[in-house]
C-alpha positions as CSV (number, residue, x, y, z in Angstrom):
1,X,-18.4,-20.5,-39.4
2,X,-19.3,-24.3,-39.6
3,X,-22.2,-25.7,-39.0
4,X,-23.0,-29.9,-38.3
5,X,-26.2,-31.4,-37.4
6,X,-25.2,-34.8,-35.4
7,X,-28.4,-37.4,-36.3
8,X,-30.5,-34.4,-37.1
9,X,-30.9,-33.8,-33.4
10,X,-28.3,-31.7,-32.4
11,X,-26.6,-28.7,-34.1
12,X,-22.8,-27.4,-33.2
13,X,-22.1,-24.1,-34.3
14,X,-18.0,-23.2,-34.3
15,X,-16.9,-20.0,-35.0
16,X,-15.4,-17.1,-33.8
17,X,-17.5,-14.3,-31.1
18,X,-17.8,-12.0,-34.4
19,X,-19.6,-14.5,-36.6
20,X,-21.9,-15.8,-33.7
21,X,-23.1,-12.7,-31.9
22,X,-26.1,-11.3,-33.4
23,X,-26.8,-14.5,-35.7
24,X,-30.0,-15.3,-35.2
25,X,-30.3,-18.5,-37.3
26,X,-28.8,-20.3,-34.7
27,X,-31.0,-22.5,-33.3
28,X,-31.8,-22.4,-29.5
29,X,-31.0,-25.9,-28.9
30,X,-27.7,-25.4,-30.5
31,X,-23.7,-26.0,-29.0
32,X,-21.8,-23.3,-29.6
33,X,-18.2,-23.3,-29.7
34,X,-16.4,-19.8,-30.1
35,X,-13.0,-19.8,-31.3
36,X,-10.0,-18.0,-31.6
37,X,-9.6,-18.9,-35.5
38,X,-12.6,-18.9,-38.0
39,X,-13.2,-22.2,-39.2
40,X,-14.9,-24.5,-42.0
41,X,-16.7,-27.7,-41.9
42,X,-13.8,-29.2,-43.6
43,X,-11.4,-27.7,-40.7
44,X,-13.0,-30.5,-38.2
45,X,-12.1,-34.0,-38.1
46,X,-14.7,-36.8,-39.2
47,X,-15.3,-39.6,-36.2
48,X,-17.2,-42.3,-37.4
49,X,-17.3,-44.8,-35.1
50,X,-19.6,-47.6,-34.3
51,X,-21.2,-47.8,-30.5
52,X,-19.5,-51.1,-29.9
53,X,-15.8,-49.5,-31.2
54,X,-16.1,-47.0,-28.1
55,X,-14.4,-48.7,-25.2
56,X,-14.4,-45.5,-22.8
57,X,-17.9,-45.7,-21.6
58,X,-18.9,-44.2,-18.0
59,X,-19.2,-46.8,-15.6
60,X,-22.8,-46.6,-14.3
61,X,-23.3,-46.5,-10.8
62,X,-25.0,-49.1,-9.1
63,X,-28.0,-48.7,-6.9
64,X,-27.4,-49.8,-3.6
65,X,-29.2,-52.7,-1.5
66,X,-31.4,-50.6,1.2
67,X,-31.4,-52.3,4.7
68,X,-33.9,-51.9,7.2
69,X,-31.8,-53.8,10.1
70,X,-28.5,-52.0,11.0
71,X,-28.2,-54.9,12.9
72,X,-28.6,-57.8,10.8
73,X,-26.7,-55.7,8.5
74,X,-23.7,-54.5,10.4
75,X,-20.7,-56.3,8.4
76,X,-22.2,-55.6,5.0
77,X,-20.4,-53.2,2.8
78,X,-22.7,-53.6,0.1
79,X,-25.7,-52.4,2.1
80,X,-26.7,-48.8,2.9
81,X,-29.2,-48.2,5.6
82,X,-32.4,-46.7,4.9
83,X,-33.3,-43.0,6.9
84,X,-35.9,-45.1,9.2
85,X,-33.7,-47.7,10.0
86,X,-30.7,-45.4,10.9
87,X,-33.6,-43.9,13.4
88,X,-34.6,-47.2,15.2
89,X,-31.3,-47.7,15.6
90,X,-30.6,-44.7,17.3
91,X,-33.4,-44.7,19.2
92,X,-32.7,-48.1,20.7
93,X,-29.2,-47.3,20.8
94,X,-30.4,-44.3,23.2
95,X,-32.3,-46.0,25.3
96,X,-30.2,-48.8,26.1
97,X,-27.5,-45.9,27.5
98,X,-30.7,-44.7,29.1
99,X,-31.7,-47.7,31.5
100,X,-27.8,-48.7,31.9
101,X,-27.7,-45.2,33.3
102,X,-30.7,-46.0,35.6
103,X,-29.5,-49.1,36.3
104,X,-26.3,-47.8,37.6
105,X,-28.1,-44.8,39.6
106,X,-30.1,-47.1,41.4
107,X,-27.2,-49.3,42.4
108,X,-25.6,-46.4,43.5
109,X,-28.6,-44.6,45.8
110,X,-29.3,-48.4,46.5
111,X,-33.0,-47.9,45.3
């Protein structure tokens, strides 16, 4: 079984199911790899590599810009429209339909 402590944080434990069940040396906060074949520490490849060597970083996700006018705000694609704005929105959206519909009743009963 091997054992590594990466900056004496983090342990990895690799070995096969028969060497880790019922070890109870392993730390909790350990990774534990169970393999097929029983390995050494010598059988796993050294990486050292500086941070700034790394190229294949996630890309972080940017926070959008909140709008509060859907309106004002309509072409942007780099905008996202906060819950209360999507709601006046709506509700004026509503009751514009709502007095064109009156409008066009009255016209119609010729009130």
């Amino acid at each position: 079984m091997a054992r590594v402590k990466v900056d004496n944080k983090l342990n990895v434990v690799i070995g096969t199911k028969a060497q880790i069940e019922g070890d109870t040396s392993i730390p909790e906060n350990s990774i534990v790899v169970v393999t097929d074949d029983e390995l050494t520490v010598d059988d796993i490849p050294a990486h050292n590599h500086t941070k700034s060597e790394i190229t294949d970083f996630p890309t972080i996700p940017t926070v959008p810009t909140i709008s509060t006018d859907i309106t004002t705000d309509a072409t942007s694609d780099e905008k996202t429209a906060s819950p209360k704005a999507v709601k006046t929105y709506v509700d004026n959206a509503i009751s514009t339909v709502i007095g064109d519909i009156e409008t066009i009743l009255d016209s119609i009963l010729g009130v």
